[in-house]
C-alpha positions in Angstrom: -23.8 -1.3 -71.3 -22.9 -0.4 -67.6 -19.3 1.8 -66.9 -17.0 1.1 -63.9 -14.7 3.6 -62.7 -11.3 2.6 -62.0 -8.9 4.2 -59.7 -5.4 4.6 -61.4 -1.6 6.2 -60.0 -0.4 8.9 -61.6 2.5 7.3 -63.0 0.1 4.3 -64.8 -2.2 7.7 -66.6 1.1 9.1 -67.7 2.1 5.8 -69.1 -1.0 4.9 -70.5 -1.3 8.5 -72.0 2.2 7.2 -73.9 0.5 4.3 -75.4 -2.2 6.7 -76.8 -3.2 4.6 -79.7 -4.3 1.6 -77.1 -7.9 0.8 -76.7 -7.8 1.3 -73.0 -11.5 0.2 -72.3 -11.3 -2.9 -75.0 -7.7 -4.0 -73.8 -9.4 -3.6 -69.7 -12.9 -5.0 -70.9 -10.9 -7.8 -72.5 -8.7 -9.1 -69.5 -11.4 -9.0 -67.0 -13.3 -11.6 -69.2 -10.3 -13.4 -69.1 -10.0 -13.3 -65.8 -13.5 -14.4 -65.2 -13.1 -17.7 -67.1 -9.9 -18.4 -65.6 -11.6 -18.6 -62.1 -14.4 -20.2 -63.6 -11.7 -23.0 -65.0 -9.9 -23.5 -61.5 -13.3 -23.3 -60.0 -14.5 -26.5 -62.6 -11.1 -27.7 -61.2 -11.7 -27.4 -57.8 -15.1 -29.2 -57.6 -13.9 -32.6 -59.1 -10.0 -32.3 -57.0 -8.7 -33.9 -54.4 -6.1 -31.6 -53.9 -4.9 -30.2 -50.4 -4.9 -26.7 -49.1 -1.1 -26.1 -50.1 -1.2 -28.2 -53.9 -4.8 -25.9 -54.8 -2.6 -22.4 -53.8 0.4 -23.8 -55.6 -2.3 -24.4 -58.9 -3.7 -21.0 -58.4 -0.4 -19.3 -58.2 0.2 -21.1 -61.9 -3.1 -20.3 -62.7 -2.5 -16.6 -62.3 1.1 -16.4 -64.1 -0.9 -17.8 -67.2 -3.7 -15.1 -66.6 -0.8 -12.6 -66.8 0.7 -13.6 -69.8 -3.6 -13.6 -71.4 -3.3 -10.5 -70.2 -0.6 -9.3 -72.1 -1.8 -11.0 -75.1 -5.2 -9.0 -74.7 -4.0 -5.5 -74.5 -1.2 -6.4 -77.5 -5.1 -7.3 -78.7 -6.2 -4.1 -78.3 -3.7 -2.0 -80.5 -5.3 -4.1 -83.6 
């Protein structure tokens, strides 16, 4: 399986070095492939929309908030 390296502050180490018991590399692995299908979705979205410009931000700025809250759902995942 390939690695990535991720660039993190100082303050998110010390904070993730609290959570200890977190499966940082699951929980991370985890919301990216969330992410993924989420674009995928909008992107199935966008094809068969009519939407303007402004109504296809305002969808992806929804989009997103939901992402956020998979995302929190995936690293509470991740302590399993």
């Amino acid at each position: 399986m390939p690695n990535i390296t991720l660039s993190i502050s100082e303050r998110l180490k010390t904070e993730m070095e609290r959570y200890s018991s977190i499966k940082w590399s699951s929980a991370v692995r985890n919301i990216i492939e969330q992410k993924i299908e989420d674009f995928e979705e909008a992107e199935r979205i966008a094809r068969k929309s009519r939407l303007s410009w402004n109504a296809w931000k305002l969808v992806s700025t929804k989009i997103s908030k939901n992402a956020a809250k998979h995302a929190e759902a995936l690293l509470n995942e991740g302590n399993r």
